[in-house]
C-alpha positions in Angstrom: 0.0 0.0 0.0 1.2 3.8 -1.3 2.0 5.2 2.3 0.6 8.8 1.0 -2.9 6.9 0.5 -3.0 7.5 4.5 -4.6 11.0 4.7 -3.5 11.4 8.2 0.5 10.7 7.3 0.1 12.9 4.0 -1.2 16.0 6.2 1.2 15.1 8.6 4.1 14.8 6.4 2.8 18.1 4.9 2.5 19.8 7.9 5.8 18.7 9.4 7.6 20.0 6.2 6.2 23.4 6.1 7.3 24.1 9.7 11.0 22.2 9.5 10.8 25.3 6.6 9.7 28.0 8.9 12.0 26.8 11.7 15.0 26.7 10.0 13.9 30.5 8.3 13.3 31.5 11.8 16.7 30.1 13.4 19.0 31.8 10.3 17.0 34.8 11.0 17.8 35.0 14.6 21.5 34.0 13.6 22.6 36.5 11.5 20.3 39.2 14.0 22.6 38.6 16.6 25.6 38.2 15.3 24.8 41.4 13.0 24.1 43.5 16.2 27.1 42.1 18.5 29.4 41.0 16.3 29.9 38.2 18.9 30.4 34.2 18.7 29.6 34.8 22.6 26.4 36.1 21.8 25.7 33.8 19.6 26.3 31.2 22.1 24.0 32.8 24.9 21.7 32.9 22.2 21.4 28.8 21.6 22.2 28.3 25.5 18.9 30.5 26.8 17.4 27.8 24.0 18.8 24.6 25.5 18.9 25.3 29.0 14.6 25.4 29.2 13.9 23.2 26.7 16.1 20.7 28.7 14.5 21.3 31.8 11.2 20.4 30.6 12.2 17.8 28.3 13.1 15.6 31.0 9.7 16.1 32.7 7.2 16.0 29.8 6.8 12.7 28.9 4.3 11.5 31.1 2.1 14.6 29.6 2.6 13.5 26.4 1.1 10.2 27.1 -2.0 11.1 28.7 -3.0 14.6 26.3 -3.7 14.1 22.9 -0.5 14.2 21.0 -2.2 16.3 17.6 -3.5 18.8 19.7 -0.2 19.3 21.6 1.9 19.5 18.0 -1.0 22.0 16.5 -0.9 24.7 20.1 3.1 24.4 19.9 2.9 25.5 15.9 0.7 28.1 16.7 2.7 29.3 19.6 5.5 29.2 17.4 4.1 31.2 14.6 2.9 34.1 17.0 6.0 34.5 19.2 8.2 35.2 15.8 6.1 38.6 15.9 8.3 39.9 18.5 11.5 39.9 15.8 9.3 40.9 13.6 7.6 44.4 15.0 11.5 45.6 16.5 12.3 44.6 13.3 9.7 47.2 11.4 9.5 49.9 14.5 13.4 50.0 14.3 13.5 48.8 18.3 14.8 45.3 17.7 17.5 45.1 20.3 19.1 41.5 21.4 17.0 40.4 24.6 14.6 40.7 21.6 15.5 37.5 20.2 17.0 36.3 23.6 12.9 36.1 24.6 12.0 34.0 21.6 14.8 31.5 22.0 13.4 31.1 25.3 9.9 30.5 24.2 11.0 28.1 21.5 13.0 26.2 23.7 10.1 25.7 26.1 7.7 24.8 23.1 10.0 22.0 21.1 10.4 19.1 23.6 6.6 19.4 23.7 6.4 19.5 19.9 9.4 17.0 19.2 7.8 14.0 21.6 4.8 14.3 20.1 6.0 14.7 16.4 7.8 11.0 16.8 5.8 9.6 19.0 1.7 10.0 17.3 3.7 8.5 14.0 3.3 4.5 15.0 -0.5 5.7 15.5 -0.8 6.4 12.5 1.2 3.9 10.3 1.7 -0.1 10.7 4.6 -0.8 12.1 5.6 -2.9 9.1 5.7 1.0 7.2 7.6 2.5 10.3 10.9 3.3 8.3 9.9 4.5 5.3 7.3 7.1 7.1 10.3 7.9 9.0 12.4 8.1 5.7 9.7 10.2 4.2 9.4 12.6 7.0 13.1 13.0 7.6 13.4 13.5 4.1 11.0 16.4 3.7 12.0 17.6 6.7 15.5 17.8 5.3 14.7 19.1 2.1 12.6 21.8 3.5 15.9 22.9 5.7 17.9 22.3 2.7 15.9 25.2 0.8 15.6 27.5 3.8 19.0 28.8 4.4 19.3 29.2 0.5 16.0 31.1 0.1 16.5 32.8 3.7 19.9 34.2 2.3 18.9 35.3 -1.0 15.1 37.0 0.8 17.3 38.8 3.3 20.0 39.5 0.9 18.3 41.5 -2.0 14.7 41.5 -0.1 14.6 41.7 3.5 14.5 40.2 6.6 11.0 41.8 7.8 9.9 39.7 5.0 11.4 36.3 5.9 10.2 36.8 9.1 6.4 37.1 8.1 6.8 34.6 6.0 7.6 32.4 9.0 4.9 33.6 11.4 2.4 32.5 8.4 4.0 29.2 8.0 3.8 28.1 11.2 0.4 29.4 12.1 -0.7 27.0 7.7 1.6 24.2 9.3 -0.1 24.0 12.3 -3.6 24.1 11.0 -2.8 21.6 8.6 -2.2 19.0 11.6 -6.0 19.4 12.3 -7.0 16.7 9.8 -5.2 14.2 11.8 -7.3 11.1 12.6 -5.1 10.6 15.6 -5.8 7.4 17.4 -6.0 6.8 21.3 -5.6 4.3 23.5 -8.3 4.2 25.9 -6.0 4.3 29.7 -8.5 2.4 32.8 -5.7 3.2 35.2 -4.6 7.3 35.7 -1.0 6.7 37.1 0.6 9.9 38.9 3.1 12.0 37.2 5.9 10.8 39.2 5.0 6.6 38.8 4.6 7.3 35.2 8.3 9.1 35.1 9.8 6.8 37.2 8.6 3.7 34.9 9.8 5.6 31.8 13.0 5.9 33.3 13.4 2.5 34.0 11.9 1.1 30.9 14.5 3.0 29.2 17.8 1.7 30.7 16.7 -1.7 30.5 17.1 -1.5 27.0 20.5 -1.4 25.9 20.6 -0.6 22.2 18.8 2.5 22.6 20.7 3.4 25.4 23.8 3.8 24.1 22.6 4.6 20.1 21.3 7.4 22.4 25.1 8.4 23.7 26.5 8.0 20.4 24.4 10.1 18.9 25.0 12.4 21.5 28.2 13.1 20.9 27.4 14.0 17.0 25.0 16.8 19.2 27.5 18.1 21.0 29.3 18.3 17.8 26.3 20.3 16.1 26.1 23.2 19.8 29.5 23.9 18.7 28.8 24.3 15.0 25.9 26.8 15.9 28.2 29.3 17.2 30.7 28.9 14.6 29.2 28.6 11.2 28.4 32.2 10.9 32.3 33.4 11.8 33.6 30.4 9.7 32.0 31.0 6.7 31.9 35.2 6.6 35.3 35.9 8.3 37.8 32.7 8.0 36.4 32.1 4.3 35.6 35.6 3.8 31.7 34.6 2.6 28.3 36.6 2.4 24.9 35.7 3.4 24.0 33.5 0.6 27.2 31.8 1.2 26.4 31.0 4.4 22.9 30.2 3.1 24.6 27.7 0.6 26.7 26.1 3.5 23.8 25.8 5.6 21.6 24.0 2.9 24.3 21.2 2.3 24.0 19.2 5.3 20.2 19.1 4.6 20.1 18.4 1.1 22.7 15.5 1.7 20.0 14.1 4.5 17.6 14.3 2.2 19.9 12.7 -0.5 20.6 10.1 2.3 17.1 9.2 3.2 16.7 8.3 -0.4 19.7 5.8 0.0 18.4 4.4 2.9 15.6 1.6 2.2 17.8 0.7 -0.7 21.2 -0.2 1.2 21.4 -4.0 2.2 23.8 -4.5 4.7 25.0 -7.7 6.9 25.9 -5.8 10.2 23.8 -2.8 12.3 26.9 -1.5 13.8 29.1 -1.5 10.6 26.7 0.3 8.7 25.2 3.2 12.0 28.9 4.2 13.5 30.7 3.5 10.0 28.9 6.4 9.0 29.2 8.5 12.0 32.9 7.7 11.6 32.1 9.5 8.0 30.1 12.2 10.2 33.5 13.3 12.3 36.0 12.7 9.3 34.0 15.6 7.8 33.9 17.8 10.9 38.3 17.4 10.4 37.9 18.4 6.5 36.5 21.8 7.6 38.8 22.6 9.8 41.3 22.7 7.2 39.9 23.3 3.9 40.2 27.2 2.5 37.5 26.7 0.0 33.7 27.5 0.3 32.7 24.8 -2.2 34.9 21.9 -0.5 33.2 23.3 2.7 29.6 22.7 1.1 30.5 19.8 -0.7 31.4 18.5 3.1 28.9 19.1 4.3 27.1 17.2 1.9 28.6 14.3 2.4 27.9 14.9 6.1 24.4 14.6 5.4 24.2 11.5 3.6 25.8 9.4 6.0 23.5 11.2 9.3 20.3 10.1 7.5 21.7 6.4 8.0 22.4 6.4 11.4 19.3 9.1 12.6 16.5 6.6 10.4 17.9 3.4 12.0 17.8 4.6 15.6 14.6 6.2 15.4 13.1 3.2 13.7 14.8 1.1 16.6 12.8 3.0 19.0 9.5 2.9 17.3 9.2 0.0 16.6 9.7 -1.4 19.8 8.9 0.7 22.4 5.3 0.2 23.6 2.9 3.2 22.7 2.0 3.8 26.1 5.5 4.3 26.8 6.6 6.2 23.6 5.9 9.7 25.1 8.3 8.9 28.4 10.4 6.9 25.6 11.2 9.9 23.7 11.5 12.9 26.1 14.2 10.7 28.2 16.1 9.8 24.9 15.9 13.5 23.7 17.0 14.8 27.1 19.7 12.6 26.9 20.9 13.8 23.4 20.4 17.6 23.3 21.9 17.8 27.3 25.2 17.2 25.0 24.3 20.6 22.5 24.3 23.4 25.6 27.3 21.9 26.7 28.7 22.0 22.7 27.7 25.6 22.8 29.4 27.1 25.9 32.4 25.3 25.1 32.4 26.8 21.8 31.6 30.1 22.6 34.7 30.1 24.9 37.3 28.2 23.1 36.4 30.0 20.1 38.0 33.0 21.2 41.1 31.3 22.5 41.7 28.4 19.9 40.0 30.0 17.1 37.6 28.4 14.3 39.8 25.3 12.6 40.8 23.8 15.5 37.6 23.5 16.9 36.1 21.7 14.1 38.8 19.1 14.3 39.0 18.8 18.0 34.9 18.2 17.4 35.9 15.2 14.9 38.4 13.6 16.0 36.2 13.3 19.1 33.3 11.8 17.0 35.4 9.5 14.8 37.1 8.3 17.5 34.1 7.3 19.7 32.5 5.5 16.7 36.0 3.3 16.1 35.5 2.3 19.5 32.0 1.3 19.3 32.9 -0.9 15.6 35.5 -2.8 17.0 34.9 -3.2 20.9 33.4 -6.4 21.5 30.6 -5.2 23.3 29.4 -3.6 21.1 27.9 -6.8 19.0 24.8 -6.6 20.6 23.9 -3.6 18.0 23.5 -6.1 15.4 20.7 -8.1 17.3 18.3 -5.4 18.0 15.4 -6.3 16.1 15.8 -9.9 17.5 17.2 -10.2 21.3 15.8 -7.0 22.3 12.4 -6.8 21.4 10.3 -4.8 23.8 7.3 -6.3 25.6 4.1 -4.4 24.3 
């Protein structure tokens, strides 16, 4: 069966791809606002870390709400949210009273409203598909997701370039208000719950349900480290790309779009590749990931840069698909909610932590050696997982570690 016969994945899908678009509009926006009115990696990094540091706090926390509410309606109130906080940008933007704490507020806000959004984006999927179609929805969604992020820096650029930014940042507001309204033809379905568990039983089990199982545990750390990876790109793509390679804005936009496109290029790839071992194939290609995080830090030329990052996102959309498809598929649905927000906490703890450190030791080291400090970290952690021994059990997920439903 044609996966987009399934009205509620096609609006879905749909939905999800016009605000990855409006998202990644709104976070070059607030970028290149910052870093045009401080002229300041540091700022740039209090930026993402007034971002992190609340979204953290109540990702850890969430889950148990995200079982018991009705996951559409808690992805179409954090769109709309979304869509109506970018006004702030946008009327200092037009009154000519757009000053920093500005945008400091709506990083805030954002951060509180994406572990809301991001639980309930991955977890409602398995209610809506069979299990049997869980990859390729995930390949589809990733893939628009990334193609929507791959034409947003590019467009973003180019509107703020030669039109403006007040109108990239109406065009966002709009997005999310069409993305979330989209979400309401959903034909999201429920499991009817006897038992009302408090907050605290229903964290506690999550927890524990979650370190039982070792394969996503520790797919969890590895990808981790690829996160802290990315809190230290935020703060320096911008001085990388306009002051080490002596770019503009659509420069930058280009860089920006190449890891996307590559995802999307990758997500492609991915129901297609055969391979014989798990582990090969995930950390093989994050080894890729942190071999390209070491090309940047020495190459002088803006295409190699792009072309890197390319590559970068080909081999991410092998390892992201897998593990989330790992986690759908055999987590219970009752526990996907508490699933997903301990997961997420445990991946995007590692970004803040990527951020201040860049913010600091980009001042004192500089750009290059950052980026390959960053992957010679990465590739080394992902040698370690192909050829430790204990590491074998990655290849038996789908067999020894099935999840009791």
């Amino acid at each position: 069966m044609n996966i987009f016969r399934n009205k509620s994945f096609a609006y879905i899908w749909i939905g999800n791809g016009l605000s990855e678009l409006a998202g990644a509009f709104g976070t070059f926006c607030n970028s290149l606002l910052i870093y045009e009115m401080t002229d300041s990696s540091w700022a740039l990094g209090s930026m993402w870390l007034l971002y992190f540091l609340p979204s953290l706090m109540l990702q850890l926390v969430i889950g148990p709400y995200i079982d018991r509410w009705s996951r559409k309606w808690v992805m179409i109130f954090a769109l709309w949210s979304r869509g109506l906080v970018f006004l702030i940008p946008l009327i200092g933007f037009i009154t000519d009273t757009l000053v920093p704490w500005h945008i400091f507020i709506v990083q805030i806000i954002i951060g509180l409203i994406t572990p809301v959004y991001s639980p309930a984006n991955q977890a409602i999927l398995p209610s809506l598909v069979s299990k049997q179609q869980l990859q390729t929805a995930n390949a589809y969604m990733e893939g628009m997701a990334r193609l929507m992020t791959f034409t947003a820096p590019v467009m973003a650029g180019v509107v703020i370039e030669y039109i403006g930014i007040d109108s990239t940042l109406s065009f966002i507001c709009i997005s999310l208000i069409v993305s979330g309204s989209l979400l309401l033809c959903i034909a999201e379905e429920r499991e009817e719950r006897a038992e009302r568990k408090t907050w605290a039983t229903e964290f506690l089990e999550g927890i524990s349900y979650f370190f039982q199982q070792r394969t996503i545990v520790w797919l969890g750390a590895f990808l981790a480290f690829v996160q802290f990876g990315v809190g230290v790109t935020m703060v320096i793509n911008i001085p990388f790309i306009k002051s080490v390679l002596d770019g503009n804005n659509v420069m930058y936009g280009y860089f920006m779009a190449g890891f996307p496109l590559g995802y999307m290029l990758g997500t492609l790839l991915v129901g297609k590749w055969r391979f014989q071992s798990r582990r090969s194939m995930m950390l093989g290609a994050l080894l890729i990931g942190g071999l390209t995080y070491i090309n940047l830090g020495m190459t002088n030329s803006i295409l190699l840069a792009i072309t890197t990052e390319i590559i970068a996102g080909i081999v991410m959309a092998f390892f992201s698909i897998h593990n989330i498809t790992i986690c759908q598929q055999n987590v219970p649905n009752h526990l996907m909610g508490k699933i997903v927000s301990v997961r997420s906490f445990i991946i995007r703890a590692m970004m803040p932590l990527g951020v201040l450190i860049s913010g600091v030791l980009s001042e004192v080291w500089g750009i290059r050696p950052l980026y390959i400090f960053i992957g010679a970290l990465i590739a080394s952690i992902s040698l370690l997982g192909m050829t430790l021994p204990y590491f074998a059990f990655i290849d038996k997920a789908n067999t020894d570690e099935k999840l009791a439903s």
